[in-house]
C-alpha positions in Angstrom: 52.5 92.6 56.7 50.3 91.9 59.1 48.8 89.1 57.1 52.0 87.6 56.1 53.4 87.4 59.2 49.8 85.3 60.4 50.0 83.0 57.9 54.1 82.6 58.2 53.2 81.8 62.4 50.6 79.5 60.9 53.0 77.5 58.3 55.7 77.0 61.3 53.4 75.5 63.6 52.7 73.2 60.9 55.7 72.8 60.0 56.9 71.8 63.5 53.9 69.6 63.6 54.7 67.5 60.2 58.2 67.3 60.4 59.0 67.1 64.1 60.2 63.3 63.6 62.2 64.3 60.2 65.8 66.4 59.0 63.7 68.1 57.5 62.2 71.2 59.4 64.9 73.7 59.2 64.7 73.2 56.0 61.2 73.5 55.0 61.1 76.8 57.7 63.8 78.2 55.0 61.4 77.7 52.6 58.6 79.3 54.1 60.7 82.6 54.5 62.1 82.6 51.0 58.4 82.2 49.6 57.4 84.8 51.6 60.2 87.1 50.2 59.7 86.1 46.6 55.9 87.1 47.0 56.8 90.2 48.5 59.3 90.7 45.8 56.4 89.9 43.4 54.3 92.4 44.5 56.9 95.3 44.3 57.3 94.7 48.3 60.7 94.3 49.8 61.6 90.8 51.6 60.6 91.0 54.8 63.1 87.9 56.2 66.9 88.2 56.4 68.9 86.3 53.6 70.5 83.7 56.0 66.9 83.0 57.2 65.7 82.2 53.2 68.6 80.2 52.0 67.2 77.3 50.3 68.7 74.3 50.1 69.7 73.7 46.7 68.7 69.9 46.2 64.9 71.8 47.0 65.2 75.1 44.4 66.3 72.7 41.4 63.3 70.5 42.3 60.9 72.9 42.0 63.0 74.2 38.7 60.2 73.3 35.5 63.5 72.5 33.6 66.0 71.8 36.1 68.2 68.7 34.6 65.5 66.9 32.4 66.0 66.0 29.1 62.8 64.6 27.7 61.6 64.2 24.2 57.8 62.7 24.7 57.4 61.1 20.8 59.6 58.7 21.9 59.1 58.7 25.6 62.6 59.3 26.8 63.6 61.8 29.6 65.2 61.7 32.5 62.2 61.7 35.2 59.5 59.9 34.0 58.9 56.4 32.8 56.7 55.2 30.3 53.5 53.4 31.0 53.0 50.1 29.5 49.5 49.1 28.4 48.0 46.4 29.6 44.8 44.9 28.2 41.6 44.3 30.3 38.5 42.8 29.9 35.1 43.9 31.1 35.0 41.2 34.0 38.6 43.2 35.2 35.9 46.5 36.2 33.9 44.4 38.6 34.8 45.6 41.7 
């Protein structure tokens, strides 16, 4: 795991880099040990981190969920996380930069 474990020491320093000013750091270093696990667990490994070190918060799994809570039915452009563009007309003076 040698590898792993580089890259892991790698992510945190980021980590503590980006988000020293945010909330948001413990968080993220969760993150970073359940992704680790579940590429482990991927590859037929076992999860190297402890399970209270991988908890994710929630909020951040059912973000990353493709399905999590949307509703969307594109023909008539409803759905619960996009919106619709709106067309708007130009004219060949409008690409004159």
């Amino acid at each position: 795991f040698d590898l792993l474990l580089e890259l892991y020491d790698n992510e945190l320093q980021y980590t503590d880099e980006l988000y020293a000013e945010t909330p948001w750091a413990d968080d993220v270093k969760a993150f970073l040990c359940y992704n680790a696990n579940k590429a482990l667990m991927n590859l037929g490994y076992e999860p190297l981190f402890p399970a209270e070190m991988a908890e994710v918060n929630p909020a951040i799994l059912a973000a990353l969920s493709p399905n999590a809570d949307e509703n969307h039915d594109f023909f008539s452009g409803s759905g619960s996380s996009y919106v619709m563009g709106k067309a708007v007309e130009t004219e060949d003076e409008d690409w004159n930069f």
